[in-house]
C-alpha positions as CSV (number, residue, x, y, z in Angstrom):
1,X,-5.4,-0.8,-36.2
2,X,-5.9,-3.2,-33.3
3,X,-8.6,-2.7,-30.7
4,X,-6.2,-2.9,-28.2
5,X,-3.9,0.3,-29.5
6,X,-7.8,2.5,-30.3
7,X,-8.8,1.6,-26.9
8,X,-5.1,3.1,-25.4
9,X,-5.7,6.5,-27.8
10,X,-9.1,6.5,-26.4
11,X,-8.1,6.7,-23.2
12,X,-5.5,9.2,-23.5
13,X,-7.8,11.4,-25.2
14,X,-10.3,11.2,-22.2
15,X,-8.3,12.0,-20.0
16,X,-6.6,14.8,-21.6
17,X,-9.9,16.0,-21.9
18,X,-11.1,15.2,-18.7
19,X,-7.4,16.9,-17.1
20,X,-8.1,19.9,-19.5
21,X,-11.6,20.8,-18.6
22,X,-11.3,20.2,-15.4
23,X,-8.2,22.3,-14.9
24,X,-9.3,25.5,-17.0
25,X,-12.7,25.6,-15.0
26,X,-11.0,28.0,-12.1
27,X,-10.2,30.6,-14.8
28,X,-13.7,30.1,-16.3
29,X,-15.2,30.9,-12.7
30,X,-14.8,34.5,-12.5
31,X,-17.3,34.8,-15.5
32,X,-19.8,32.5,-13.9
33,X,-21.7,32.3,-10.8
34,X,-20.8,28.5,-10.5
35,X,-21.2,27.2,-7.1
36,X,-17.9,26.3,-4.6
37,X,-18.8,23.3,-3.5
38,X,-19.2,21.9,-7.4
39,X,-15.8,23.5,-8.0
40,X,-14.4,21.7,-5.6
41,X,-15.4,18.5,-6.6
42,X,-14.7,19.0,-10.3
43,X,-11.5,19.8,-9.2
44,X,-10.6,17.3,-6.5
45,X,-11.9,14.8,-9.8
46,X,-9.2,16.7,-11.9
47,X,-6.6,16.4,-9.5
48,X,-7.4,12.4,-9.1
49,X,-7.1,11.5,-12.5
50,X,-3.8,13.1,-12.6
51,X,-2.7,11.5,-9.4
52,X,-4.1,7.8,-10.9
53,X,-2.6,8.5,-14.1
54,X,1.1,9.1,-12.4
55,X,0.6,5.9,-10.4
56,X,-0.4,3.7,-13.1
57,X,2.4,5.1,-15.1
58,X,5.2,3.2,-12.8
59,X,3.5,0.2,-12.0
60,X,5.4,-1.6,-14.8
61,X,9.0,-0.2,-12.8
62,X,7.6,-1.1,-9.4
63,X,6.9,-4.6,-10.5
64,X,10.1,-5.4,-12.0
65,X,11.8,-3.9,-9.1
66,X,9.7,-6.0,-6.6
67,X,10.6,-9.1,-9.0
68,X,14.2,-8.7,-8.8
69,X,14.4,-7.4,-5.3
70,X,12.6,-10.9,-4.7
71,X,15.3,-13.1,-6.9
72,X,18.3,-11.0,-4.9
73,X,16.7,-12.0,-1.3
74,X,16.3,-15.4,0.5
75,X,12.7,-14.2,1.8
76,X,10.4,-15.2,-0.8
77,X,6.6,-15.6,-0.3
């Protein structure tokens, strides 16, 4: 395999992880006496990688859109 395509299931698989963990800690805090505050930020962490994950998933479409929005239009930079 090529380090490129181990270092892609790498990532995937840390942040599945880190998604999964930090997802299932709410159901996990009924059983615990884990602070709010460090809730919150596990979960705020969650909540980011999903968010960067999304975005970096349509970066590819958003650039090819930009591209040929910028062949179709006399403004170029």
């Amino acid at each position: 395999m090529s380090e490129v395509l181990i270092a892609k299931c790498v990532s995937v698989v840390i942040i599945f992880a880190g998604s999964l963990i930090c997802g299932l800690l709410p159901a996990f805090r009924v059983f615990s006496a884990f602070p709010r505050f460090a809730l919150s930020l596990i979960l705020s962490y969650g909540g980011g990688i999903l968010i960067a994950t999304s975005l970096v998933h349509i970066l590819p479409e958003v650039t090819v859109t930009k591209n040929i929005a910028s062949q179709l239009s006399s403004f170029k930079r």
